[in-house]
C-alpha positions as CSV (number, residue, x, y, z in Angstrom):
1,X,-15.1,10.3,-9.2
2,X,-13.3,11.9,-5.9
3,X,-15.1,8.5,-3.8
4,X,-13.1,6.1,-6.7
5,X,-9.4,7.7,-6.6
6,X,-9.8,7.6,-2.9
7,X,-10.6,4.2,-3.2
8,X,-7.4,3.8,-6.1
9,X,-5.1,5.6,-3.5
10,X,-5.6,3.7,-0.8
11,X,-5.3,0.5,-2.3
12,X,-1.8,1.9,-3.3
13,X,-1.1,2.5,-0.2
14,X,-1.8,-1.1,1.2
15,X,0.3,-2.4,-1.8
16,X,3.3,0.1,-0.8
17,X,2.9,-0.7,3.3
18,X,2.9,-4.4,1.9
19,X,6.0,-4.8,-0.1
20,X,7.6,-1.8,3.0
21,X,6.5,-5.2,5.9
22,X,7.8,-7.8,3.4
23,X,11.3,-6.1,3.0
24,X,11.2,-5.2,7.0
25,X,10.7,-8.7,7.4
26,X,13.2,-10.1,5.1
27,X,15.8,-7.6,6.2
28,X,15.0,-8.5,9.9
């Protein structure tokens, strides 16, 4: 289901630009 892995991949994405702000934050 194209609409679903979408879906999957872009949850990754806010997971991986999550834990990218929390290290920005902690190295800053």
């Amino acid at each position: 289901n194209p609409v679903r892995d979408m879906r999957e991949a872009n949850k990754i994405r806010l997971l991986c630009m999550g834990q990218w702000k929390d290290k920005e934050g902690k190295a800053s």
